[in-house]
Structures are given as C-alpha cells and as structure tokens.
N, C-alpha and C positions, 0 to 999 in steps of 0.2 A: 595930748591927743588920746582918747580910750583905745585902748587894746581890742584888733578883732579877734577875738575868741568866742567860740561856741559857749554858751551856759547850759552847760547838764546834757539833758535831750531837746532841747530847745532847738532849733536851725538859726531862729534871727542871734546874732551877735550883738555885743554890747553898745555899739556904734549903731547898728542898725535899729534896737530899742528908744535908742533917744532921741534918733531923728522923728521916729515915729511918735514918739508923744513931743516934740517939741511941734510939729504938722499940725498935733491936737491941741498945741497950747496946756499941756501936763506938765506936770514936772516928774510922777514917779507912775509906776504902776498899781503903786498901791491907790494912789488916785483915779486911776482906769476904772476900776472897781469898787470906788468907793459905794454905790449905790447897790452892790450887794450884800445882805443882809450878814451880819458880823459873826451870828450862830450858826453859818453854812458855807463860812468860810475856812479853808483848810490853812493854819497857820503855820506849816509845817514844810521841809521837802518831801516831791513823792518818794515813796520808800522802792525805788527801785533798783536793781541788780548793774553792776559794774558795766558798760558800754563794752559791744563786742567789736572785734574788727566785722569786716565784711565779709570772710570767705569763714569765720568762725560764727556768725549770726545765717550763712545760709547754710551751711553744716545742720544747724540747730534746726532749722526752719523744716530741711530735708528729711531727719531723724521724724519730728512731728508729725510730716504727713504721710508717712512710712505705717504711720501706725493707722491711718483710715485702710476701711476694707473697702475696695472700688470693681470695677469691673476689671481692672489690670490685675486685680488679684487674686479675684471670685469669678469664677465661672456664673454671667448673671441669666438668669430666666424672671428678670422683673418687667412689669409692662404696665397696665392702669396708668397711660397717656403718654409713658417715657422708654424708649428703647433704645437698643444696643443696635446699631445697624454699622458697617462699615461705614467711612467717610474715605470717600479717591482724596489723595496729598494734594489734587490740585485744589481741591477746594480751598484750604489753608493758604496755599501759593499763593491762587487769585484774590480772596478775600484778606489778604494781611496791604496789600497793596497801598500807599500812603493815599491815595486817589478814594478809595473807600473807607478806611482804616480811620480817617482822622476828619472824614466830610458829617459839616452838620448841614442843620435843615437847606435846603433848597431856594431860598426865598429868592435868590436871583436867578431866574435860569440861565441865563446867559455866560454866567461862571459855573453851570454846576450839572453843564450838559453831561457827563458821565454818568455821574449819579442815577439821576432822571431818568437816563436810558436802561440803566439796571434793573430800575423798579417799575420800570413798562416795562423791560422783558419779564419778571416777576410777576406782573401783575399777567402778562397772554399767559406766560405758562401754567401756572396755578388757575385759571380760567377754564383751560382746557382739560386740567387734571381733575377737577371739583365739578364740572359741566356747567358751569353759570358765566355771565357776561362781563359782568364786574366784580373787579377783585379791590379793595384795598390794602393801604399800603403799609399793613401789618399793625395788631396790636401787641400787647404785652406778650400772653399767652396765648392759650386755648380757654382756659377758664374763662377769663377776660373775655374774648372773642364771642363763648356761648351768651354771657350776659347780656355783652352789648347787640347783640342779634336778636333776642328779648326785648330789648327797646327799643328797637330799630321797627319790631311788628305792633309794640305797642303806640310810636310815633305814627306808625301808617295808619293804622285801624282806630286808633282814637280809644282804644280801650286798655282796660288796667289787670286780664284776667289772664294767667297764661297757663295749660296744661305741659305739666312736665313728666315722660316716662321714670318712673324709678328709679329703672335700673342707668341713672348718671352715674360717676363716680364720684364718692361721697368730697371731694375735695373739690370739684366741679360744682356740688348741688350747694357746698360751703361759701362760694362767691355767688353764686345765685342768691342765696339769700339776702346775702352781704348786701351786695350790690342792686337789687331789686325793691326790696320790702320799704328801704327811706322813701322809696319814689312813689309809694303809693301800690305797688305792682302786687296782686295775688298770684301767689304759684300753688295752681293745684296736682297735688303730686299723683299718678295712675299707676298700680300695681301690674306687677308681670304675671304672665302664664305662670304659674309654678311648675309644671312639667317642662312647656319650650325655653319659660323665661324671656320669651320675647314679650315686648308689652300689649298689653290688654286690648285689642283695636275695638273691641265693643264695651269697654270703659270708656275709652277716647273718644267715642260714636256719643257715647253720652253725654260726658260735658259739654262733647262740643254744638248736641243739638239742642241743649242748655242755655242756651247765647251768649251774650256777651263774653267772644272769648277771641283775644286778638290775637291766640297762636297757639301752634305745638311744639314742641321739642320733645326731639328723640337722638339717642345716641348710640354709633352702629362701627365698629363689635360695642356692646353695651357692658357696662360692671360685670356681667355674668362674661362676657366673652362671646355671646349670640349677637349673630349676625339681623337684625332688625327689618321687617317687612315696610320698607319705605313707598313703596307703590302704593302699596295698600291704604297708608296711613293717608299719604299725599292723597289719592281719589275723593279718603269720608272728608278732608281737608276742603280742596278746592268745591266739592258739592255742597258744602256749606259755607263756601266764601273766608274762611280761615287761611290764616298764614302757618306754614311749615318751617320749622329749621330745625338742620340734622348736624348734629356734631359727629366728623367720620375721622377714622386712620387714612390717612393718606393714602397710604398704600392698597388698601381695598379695595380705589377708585383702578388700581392696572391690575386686580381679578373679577372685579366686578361692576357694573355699570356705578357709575358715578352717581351720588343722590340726587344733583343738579338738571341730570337727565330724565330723573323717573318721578319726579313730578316737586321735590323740594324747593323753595322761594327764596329761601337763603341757608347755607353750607358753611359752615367752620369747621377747623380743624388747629391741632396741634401742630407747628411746621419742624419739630423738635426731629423726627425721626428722617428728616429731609436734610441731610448734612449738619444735623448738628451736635455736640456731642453732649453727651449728659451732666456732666458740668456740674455734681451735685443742686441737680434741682433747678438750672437755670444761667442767664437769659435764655431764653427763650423765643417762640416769633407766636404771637395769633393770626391765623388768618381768617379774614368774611370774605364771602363769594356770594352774590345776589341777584336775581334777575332784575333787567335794566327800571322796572317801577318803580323799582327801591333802593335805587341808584343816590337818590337825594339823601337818604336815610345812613348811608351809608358813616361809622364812625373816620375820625383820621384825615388820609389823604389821597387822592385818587391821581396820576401821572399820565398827561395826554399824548398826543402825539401829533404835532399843530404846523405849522408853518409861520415862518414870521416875514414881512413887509415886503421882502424882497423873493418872497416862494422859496426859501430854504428851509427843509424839512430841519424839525427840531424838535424837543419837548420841555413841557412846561407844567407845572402844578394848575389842573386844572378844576381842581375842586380842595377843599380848605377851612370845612366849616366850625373851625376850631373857638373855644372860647377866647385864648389868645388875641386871635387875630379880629378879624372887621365881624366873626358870626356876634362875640360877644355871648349876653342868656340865651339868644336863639341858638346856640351850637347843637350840631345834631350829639354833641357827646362833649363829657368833659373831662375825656381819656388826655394827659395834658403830653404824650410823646409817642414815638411807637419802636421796631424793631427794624431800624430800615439795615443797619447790615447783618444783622440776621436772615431778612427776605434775599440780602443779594446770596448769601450763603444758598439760600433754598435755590435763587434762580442756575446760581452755577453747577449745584447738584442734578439740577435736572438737567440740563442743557450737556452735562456731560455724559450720562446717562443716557439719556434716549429715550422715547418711548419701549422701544423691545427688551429695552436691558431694564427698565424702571417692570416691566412688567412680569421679565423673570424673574426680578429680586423678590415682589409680591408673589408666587405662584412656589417659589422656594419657602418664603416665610409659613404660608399655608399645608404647604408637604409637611416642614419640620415639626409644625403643633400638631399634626396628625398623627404623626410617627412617637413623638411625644407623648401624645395624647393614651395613643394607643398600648406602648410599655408602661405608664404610670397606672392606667387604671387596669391594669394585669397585678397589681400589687394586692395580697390581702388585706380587703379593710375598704381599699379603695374605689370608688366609681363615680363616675360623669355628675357633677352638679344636677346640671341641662341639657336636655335634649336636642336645642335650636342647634342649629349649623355655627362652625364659627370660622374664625379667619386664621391670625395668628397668637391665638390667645384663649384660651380654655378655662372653666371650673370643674374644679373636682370636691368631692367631701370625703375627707380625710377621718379615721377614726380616732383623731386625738385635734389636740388644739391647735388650728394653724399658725400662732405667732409661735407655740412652743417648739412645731415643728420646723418651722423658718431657723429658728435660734441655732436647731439643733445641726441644722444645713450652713448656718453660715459657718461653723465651728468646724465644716469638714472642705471649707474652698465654695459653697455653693450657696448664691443668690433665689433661692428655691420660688418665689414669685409672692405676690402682698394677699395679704389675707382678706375674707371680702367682708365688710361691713356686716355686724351680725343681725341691722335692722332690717339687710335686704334679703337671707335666707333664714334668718329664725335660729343660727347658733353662730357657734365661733370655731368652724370645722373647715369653711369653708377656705378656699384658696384658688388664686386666679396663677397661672402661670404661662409664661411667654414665653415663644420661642420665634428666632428671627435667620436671617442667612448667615450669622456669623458664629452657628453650633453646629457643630461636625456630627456625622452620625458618634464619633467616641466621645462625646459631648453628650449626647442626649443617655448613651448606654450609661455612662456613668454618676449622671444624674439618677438613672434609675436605683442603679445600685447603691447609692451615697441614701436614698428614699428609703429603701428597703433597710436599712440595718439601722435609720433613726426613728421606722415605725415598730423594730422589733425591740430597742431601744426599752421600751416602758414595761 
C-alpha cells in the first residue's frame, strides 16, 4: 500500500497521484506531460526554501505586509475615484453573513429570495441617490461602468461617435479607449476652460451640432476637482436629440442635486466610497443608473419585485441579457460577472446611514477641502489650479514637481494626493488632493505643515 505523504509543496499525496492517473489510464506523470515540449521542460526540483510551520509562515507573511505604506499608516488625502471614508462595523457584521458571503448567481429565485431582495433594495436606493429609475446590478468598476454607458448610447442611437470631456481621469479615459475603439466607437476628446476648468459647453455645442453624435460624457468633480455644469450640458444635449452620461461621486448627489435630476440620461459612478474599503486598488462595485428608455440597454442584471401564482410577493431576475445565457451575440454587453456583494455592501451603507447622515457626511467632506484648500494655497509658491467650484477634492500648482513632492510627503506619514496628468494642465506641477470626514482639523494643520518644510526642502 503507498504511503500517504505529502510530496514537497504539493497537497495531493502519493496515493492520491495514482489514483488520479490510473482514472486517466497513465502510468507516470511524466506521461501527463508528455506533449510538452522537452526544451521548456523544467527537469529539475523547484528550488525552494525549507517548508514553514503555520504560526511561523504568518509571522513572515505579517513582517511583509508591515512594510506596505497604507492608509493605517499615512495620513491619506488621495482621491482621483478612491477614498478614505469611514465604514459603520455593521457593514462588515451584515455583509460577512454565510447568506451573502458564499451566494452565487441567482438563477433560481425561489432559493435565493435573500439575495434578490438586497439587490432590489440596492438597486431603489442607489435610484434615488443618482435621480434616475433604473439601476443595475452592478459592474466591475466605475471605469467599467463609464464605458459600458458609452455603448449603452451608442446601442440606442445607432451611432459610433461619442464626445468625451477631458478632464476624465486619465485611468478612466485608459478603459475608454480599451474598451471602446475595437467596437468601431470614435471618442472625440473636448478641452476645458483653462481658467474654470470646467469643460468647453461651446466646444461640446459643436460637435454636437456636427451630427452624428450618439452622446456626451462628462465627469463631475472632474480630474481638476471642478464641479461640472451638468444642466447646462444636458439642455445643448436634449436640443439636439443627443444622449448624456455623467460619471459622479456619490457623495455630491447628498450636497448637490443629483445629475439624474438635472437633465442627465444615464449616471455612473464609483460605488467604492459607499462602504467599501480601499483594498489597494479593488474589488470594487460599478454602478449605471438610466432613465426607464434605456432600460433595455442596460448592461448585467436588473432584480424585480413580482409576484408569483399564488399572489405572494417575491423577486426574481427580471432582465438578464447576458451572453451566457438565452441573449447569446445579441447581449446588451459582454461584461461576463458583476459586484453583487459589493452592491449589497453599498445597499447596507446607505440604509444605515440615512439620507440626513449620508448628507452631512457630504457637506463635511466639502467644508474639509475648503478648509484644506484654503491653508494649502496660503503656502509660498502655491495657488488654486482652477477656478470652478469643487466638492471634496481640489487642484493646486505647486512650484516643484508633484510626484517629487508626493515622494517627499510620503517619507514624513502623509499621502499628499495623485499628481494630475501633465496632458491635461501642460506640466507636472499639478496635484489633485482629497479630503474626506475622516481628517481632523489637526489633520489637515498638519498636512499643512509637513507641505511647508518639503517645499522649502529644495
């Protein structure tokens, strides 16, 4: 009988090997493989370090990540689509739940009434928070989110040309293209005010009375940190029979009217700064929000609220046009998953929150970059990007290099905020920096000061 024993870093044991190629009709492993080519075959053991115990391999593990600089270590004012926002414990509590935690797609409703019902509540609340009718049931990102809202106007309108403001963020305007340019789609890019920074509405006026143009995109606070005249845009919009979509902060919709209200077609956004945490870099949730004509267009999955045979109230998947499934090449998208316990994360966030509390969190965030705003460009050297109004999130031009002045922030505890793309101000001075409810006023003083002694630094 073979001995069970592990081999090396392996898991299957030597019993467990043979059964497996005796299933396959093998006799060795080296016959597994025989159809890999003999020059790119490794003949050798891997060359690795002696096996640890378990409390000595998460020692090690711990050491490691000791050495990343995170927001538990740095004081952070980063922002360009990602923030530092408090998360209530409950969210964690409710969201680890085995009920969400471990539930996949929905396909039965009738086992997976929980689920369903989170992402109806998700989907009203985020409805009311964005001002539009229908929400989907989350994509990857915000990136993700803006693109596919791009083809959602080009699906409707039958056209392949799409006006996009500038000021995106350059890692936004980077899956735009990605995702856009195979499918045939032009994006024509529209420069900003240089004084407001807000984008161009009689550049926009133009392309768009140019024709063939199945939409605009704009995004509000934008790269600069200005706050975006969406009414406006929406009006030259609907007078010309064009489609709108606005990529927003969440949060701007509880200080300022929502874009869904003031005339925008379809609304995305980031859902990262709605209970979730930053996580270097991700998962993260996208969400589309769209008035009900474009309802069909919609990527993903949409969660009804229906009745079944006997009049007991329930829900069910009621839209699905996945390639997966029965849409097949007609699928409105071929996004192949989405962010459903990420959305429930957002739905718990708000629901615990409130609208009053969701709206002082927003009117806090906007005080702190003011206040921010205001001690920073007090510094010799320093002042205002742009002019436009902003939200929780500012440009300044700095008189040295902004990645070197970042460098020199992170060396004293402080996340100093991302440098802005030098194709959209003309050098590399610029800097966008964020502030949110979770910086004290001896937070922001200190920033100031930690500024001041890395610009006298040079």
């Amino acid at each position: 009988m073979t001995q069970r024993t592990p081999v090396g870093f392996n898991v299957h044991t030597g019993s467990d090997v043979e059964a497996m190629l005796e299933v396959m009709g093998l006799h060795s492993i080296e016959q597994l493989f025989a159809d890999v080519p003999a020059q790119v075959r490794l003949r050798r053991a891997l060359r690795l370090p002696p096996a640890l115990s378990e409390w000595e391999l998460m020692r090690d593990v711990r050491a490691m990540a000791d050495m990343n600089a995170t927001v538990q270590s740095h004081s952070s004012f980063l922002g360009c689509g990602a923030y530092e926002h408090y998360i209530p414990a409950v969210v964690d509590a409710m969201v680890s739940r085995g009920e969400f935690l471990t539930a996949y797609t929905p396909y039965q409703p009738e086992m997976s009434q929980g689920l369903l019902q989170a992402l109806y509540e998700f989907q009203v609340l985020v409805g009311r928070l964005l001002g539009q009718d229908c929400v989907n049931c989350s994509v990857y990102d915000g990136a993700t989110a803006l693109a596919e809202s791009c083809w959602m106007m080009c699906s409707a309108s039958g056209k392949r040309r799409v006006v996009v403001a500038q000021a995106v963020w350059q890692q936004y305007r980077e899956v735009l293209d990605t995702y856009l340019m195979p499918r045939g789609v032009q994006l024509v890019y529209v420069g900003q005010d240089l004084h407001t920074g807000m984008a161009d509405i009689a550049a926009i006026a133009d392309m768009v009375l140019a024709g063939d143009v199945a939409g605009v995109v704009l995004q509000s606070p934008n790269a600069l940190g200005v706050i975006e005249d969406v009414q406006a845009i929406a009006q030259v919009c609907q007078s010309n029979n064009v489609l709108l979509a606005v990529c927003v902060n969440p949060f701007l919709c509880g200080w300022l009217e929502a874009p869904g209200t003031l005339g925008a077609d379809i609304v995305v956004c980031e859902g990262q700064p709605l209970g979730l945490p930053l996580s270097a870099g991700g998962p993260y949730v996208g969400i589309i929000a769209c008035a009900k004509p474009l309802e069909r267009y919609l990527p993903g999955r949409l969660v009804g609220r229906v009745h079944d045979l006997n009049g007991k109230l329930g829900y069910a998947l009621v839209k699905e046009d996945r390639e997966q499934h029965v849409a097949r090449d007609k699928a409105t998208s071929h996004i192949c998953s989405n962010q459903a316990l990420n959305a429930i994360r957002v739905a718990i966030y708000l629901a615990c929150l409130g609208e009053r509390n969701f709206m002082r969190i927003a009117q806090t965030n906007a005080a702190k970059a003011l206040q921010l705003r205001e001690l920073v460009t007090g510094l010799e050297g320093v002042k205002l990007l742009r002019s436009g109004d902003h939200f929780n999130e500012f440009a300044v031009e700095l008189p040295m290099d902004a990645a070197m002045f970042c460098a020199r922030m992170c060396n004293r505890g402080v996340f100093a905020g991302v440098p802005i793309d030098k194709l959209l101000v003309g050098h590399e001075r610029g800097l966008l920096i964020a502030a949110t409810e979770t910086k004290s006023h001896a937070d922001l003083q200190a920033y100031v000061k930690h500024a001041s002694a890395c610009l006298q630094e040079s």
